[in-house]
Chimera marker file (.cmm) of the C-alpha trace (Angstrom):
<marker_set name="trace">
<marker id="1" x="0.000" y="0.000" z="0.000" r="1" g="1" b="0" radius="0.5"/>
<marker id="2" x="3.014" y="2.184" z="0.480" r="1" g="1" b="0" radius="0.5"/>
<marker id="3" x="4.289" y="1.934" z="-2.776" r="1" g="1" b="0" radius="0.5"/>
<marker id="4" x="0.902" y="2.697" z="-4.329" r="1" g="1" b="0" radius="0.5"/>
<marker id="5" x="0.513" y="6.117" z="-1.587" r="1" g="1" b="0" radius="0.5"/>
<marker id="6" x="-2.337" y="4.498" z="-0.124" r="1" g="1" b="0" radius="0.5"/>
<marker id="7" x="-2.361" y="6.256" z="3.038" r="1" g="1" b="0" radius="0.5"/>
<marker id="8" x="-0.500" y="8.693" z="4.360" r="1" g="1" b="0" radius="0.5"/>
<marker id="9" x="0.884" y="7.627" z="8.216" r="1" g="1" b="0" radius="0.5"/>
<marker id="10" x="1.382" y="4.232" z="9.466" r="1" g="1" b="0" radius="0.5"/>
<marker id="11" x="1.821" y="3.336" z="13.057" r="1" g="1" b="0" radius="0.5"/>
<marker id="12" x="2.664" y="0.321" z="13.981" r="1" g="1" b="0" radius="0.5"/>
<marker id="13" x="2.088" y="-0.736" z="17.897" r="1" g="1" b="0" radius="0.5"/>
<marker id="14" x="4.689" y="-3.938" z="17.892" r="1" g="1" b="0" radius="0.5"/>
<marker id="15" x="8.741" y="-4.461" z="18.863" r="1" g="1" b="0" radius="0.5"/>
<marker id="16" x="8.635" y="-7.069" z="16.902" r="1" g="1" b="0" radius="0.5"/>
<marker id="17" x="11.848" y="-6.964" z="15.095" r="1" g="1" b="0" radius="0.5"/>
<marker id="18" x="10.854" y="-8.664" z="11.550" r="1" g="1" b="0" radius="0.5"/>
<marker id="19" x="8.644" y="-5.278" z="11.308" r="1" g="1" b="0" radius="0.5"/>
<marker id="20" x="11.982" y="-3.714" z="10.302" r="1" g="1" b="0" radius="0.5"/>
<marker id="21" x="11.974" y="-5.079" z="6.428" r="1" g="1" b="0" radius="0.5"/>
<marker id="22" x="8.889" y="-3.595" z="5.819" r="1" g="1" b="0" radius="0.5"/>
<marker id="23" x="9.954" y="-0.219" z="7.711" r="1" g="1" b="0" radius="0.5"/>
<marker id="24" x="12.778" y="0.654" z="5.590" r="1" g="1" b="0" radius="0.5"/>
<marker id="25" x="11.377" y="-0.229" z="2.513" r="1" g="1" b="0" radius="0.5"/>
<marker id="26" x="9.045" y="2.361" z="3.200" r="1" g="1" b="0" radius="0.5"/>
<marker id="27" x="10.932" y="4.554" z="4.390" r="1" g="1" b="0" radius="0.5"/>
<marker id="28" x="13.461" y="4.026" z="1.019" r="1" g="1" b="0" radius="0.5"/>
<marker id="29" x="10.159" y="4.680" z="-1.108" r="1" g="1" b="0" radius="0.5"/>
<marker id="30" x="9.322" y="7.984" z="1.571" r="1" g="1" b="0" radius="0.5"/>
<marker id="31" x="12.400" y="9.375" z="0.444" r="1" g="1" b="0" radius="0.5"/>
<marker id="32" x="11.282" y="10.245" z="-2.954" r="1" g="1" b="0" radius="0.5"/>
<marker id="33" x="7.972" y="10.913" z="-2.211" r="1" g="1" b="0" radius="0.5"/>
<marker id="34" x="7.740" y="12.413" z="1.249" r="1" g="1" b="0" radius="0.5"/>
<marker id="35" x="4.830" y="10.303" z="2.526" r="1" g="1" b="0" radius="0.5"/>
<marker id="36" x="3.963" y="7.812" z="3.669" r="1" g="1" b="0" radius="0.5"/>
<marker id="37" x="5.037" y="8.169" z="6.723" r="1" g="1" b="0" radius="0.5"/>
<marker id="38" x="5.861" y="5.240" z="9.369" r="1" g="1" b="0" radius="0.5"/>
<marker id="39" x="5.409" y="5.921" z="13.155" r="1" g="1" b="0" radius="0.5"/>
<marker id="40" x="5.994" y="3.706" z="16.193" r="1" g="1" b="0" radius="0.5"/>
<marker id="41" x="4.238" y="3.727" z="19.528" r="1" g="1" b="0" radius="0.5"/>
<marker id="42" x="5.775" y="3.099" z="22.998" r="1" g="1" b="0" radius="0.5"/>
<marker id="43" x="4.408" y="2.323" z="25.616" r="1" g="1" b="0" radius="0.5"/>
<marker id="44" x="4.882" y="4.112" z="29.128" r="1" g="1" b="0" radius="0.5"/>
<marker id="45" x="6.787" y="2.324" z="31.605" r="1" g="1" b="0" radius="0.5"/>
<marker id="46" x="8.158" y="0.184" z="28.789" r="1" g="1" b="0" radius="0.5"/>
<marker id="47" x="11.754" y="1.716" z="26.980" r="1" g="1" b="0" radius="0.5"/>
<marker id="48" x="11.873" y="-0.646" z="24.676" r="1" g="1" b="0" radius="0.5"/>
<marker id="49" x="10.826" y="0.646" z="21.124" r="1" g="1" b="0" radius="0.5"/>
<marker id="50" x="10.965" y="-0.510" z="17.413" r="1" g="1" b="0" radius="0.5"/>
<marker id="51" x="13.737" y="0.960" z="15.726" r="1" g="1" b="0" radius="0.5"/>
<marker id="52" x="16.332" y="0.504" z="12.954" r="1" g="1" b="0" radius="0.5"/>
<marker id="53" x="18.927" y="-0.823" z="13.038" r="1" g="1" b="0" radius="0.5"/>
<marker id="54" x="20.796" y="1.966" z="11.213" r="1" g="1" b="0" radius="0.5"/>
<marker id="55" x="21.526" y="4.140" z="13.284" r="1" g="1" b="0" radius="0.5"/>
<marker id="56" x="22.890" y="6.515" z="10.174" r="1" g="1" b="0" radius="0.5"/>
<marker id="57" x="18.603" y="5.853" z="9.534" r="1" g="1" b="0" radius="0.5"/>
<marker id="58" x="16.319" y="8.456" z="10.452" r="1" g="1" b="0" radius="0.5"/>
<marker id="59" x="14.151" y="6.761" z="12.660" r="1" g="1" b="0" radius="0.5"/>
<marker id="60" x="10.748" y="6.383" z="12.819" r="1" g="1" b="0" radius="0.5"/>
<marker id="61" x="8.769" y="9.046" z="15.024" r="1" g="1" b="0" radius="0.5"/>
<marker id="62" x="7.341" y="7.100" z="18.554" r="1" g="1" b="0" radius="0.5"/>
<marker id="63" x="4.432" y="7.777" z="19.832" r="1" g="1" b="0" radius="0.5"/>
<marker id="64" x="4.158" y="7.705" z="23.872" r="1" g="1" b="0" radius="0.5"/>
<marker id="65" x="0.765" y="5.564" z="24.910" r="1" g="1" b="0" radius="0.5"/>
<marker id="66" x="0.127" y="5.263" z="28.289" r="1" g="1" b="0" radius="0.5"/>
<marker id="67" x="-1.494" y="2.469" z="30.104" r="1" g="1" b="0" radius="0.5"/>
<marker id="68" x="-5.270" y="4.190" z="29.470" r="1" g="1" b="0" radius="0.5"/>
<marker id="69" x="-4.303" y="4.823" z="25.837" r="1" g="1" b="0" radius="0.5"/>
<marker id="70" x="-3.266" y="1.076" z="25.378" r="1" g="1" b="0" radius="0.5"/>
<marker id="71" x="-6.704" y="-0.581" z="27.359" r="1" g="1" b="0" radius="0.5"/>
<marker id="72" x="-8.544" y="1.452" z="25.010" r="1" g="1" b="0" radius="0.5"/>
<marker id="73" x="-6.870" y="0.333" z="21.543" r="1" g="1" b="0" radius="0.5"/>
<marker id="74" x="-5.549" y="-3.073" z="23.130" r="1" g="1" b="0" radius="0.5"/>
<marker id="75" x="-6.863" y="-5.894" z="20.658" r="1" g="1" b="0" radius="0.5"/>
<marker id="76" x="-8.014" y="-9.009" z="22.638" r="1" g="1" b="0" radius="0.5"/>
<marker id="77" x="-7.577" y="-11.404" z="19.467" r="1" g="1" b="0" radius="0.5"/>
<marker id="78" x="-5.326" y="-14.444" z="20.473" r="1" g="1" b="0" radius="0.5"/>
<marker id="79" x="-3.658" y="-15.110" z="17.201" r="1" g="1" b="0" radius="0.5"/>
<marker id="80" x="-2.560" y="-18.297" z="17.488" r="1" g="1" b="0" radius="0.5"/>
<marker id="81" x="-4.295" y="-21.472" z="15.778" r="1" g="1" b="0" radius="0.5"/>
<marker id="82" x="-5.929" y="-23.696" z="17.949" r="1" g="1" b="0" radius="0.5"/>
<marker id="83" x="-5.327" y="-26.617" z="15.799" r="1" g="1" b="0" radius="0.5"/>
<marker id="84" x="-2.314" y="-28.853" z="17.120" r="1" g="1" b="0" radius="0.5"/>
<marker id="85" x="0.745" y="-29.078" z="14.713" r="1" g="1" b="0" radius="0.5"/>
<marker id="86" x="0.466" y="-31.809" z="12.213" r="1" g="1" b="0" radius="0.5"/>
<marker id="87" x="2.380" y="-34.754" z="12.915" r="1" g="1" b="0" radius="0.5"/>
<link id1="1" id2="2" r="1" g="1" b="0" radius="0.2"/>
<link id1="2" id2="3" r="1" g="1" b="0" radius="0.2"/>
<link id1="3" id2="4" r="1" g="1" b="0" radius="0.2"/>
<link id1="4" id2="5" r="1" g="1" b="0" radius="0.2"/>
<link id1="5" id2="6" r="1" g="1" b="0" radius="0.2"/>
<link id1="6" id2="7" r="1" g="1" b="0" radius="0.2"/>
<link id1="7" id2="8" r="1" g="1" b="0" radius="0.2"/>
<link id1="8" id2="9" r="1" g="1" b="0" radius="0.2"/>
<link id1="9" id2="10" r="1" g="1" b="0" radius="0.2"/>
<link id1="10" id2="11" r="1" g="1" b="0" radius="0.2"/>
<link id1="11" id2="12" r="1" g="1" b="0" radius="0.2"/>
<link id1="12" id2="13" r="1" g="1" b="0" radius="0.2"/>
<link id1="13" id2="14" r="1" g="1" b="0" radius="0.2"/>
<link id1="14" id2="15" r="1" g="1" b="0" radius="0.2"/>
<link id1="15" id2="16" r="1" g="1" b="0" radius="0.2"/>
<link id1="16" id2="17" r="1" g="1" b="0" radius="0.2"/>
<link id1="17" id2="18" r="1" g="1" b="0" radius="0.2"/>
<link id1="18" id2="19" r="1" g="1" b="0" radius="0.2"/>
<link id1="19" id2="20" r="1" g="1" b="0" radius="0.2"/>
<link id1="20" id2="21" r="1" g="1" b="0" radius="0.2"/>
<link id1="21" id2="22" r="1" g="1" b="0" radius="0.2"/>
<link id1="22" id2="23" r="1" g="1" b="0" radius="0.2"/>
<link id1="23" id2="24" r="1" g="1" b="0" radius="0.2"/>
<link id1="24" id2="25" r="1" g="1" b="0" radius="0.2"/>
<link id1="25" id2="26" r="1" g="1" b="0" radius="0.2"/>
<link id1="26" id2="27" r="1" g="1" b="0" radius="0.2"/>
<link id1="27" id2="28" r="1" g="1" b="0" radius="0.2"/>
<link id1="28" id2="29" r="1" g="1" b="0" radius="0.2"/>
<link id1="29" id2="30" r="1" g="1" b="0" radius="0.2"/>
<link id1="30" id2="31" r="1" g="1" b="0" radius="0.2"/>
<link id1="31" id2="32" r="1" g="1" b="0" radius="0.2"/>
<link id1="32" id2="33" r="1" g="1" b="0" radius="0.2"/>
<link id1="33" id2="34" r="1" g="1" b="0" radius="0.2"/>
<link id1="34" id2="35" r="1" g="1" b="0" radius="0.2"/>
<link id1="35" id2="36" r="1" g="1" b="0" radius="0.2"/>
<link id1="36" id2="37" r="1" g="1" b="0" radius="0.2"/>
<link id1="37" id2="38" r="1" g="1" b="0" radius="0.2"/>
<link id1="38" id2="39" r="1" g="1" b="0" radius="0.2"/>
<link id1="39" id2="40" r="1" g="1" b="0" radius="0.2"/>
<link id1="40" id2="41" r="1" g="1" b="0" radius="0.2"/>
<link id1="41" id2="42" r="1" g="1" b="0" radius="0.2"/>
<link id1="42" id2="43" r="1" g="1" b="0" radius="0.2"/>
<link id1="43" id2="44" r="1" g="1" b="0" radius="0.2"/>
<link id1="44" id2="45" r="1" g="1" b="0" radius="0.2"/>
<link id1="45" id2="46" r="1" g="1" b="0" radius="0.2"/>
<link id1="46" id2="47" r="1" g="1" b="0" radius="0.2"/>
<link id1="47" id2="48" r="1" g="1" b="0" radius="0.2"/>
<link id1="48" id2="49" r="1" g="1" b="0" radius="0.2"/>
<link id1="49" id2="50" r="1" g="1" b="0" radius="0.2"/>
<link id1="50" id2="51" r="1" g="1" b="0" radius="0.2"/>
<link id1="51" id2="52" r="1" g="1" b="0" radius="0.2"/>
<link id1="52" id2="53" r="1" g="1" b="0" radius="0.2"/>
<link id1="53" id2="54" r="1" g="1" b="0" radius="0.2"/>
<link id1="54" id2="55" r="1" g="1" b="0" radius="0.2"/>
<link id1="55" id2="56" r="1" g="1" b="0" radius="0.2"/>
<link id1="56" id2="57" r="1" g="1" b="0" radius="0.2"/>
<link id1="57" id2="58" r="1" g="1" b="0" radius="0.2"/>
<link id1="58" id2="59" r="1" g="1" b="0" radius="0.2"/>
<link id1="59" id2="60" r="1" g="1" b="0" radius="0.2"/>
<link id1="60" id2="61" r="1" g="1" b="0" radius="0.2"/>
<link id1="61" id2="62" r="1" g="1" b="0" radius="0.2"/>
<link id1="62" id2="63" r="1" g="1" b="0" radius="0.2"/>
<link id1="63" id2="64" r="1" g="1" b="0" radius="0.2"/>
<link id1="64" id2="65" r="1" g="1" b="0" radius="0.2"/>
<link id1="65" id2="66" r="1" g="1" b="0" radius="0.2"/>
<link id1="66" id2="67" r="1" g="1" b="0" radius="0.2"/>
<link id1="67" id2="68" r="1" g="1" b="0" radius="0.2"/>
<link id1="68" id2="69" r="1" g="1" b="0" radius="0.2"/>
<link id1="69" id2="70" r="1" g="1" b="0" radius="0.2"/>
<link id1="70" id2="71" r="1" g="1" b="0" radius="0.2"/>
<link id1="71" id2="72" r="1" g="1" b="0" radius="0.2"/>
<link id1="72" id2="73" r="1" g="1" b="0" radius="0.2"/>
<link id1="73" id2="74" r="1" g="1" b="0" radius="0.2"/>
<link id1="74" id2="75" r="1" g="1" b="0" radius="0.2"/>
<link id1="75" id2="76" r="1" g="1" b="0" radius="0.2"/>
<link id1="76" id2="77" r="1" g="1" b="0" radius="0.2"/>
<link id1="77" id2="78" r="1" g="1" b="0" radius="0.2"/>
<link id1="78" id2="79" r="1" g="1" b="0" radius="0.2"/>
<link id1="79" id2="80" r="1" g="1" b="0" radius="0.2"/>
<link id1="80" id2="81" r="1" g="1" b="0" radius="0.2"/>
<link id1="81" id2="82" r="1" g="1" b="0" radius="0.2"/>
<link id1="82" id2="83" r="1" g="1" b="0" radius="0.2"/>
<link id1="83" id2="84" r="1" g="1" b="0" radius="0.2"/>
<link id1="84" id2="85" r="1" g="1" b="0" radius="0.2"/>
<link id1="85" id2="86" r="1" g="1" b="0" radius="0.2"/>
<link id1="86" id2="87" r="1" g="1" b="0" radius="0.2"/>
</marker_set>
């Protein structure tokens, strides 16, 4: 969606550090186009936050959410299949 200008922020609520991929091809195709834009969140009480590894990078902008903030996005979905592993 990036590469088609889509939207024009993303913000991604995750330290999950295979987000990073995505991240900097965005932010490669940002750089001749200005948007979109990615944006992290971090959480308060929490220092860790996504960023790249680059540090030459810019890095994305992180947004502070505090514990209110996160109960009131928080997504209860448990993503993980039921199902046992095949043998």
């Amino acid at each position: 969606m990036a590469h088609e200008n889509k939207y024009e922020i993303g913000i991604i609520a995750s330290t999950d550090t295979d987000l990073v991929p995505a991240i900097e091809a965005v932010e490669r195709h940002r750089n001749k186009r200005r948007t979109p834009r990615i944006c992290v969140v971090r959480y308060e009480g929490m220092g860790k936050r996504l960023s790249l590894p680059d540090t030459r990078a810019t890095q994305p902008h992180a947004f502070l959410l505090t514990k209110t903030d996160f109960e009131a996005v928080r997504d209860p979905t448990v993503y993980i299949d039921p199902r046992p592993p095949p043998p």
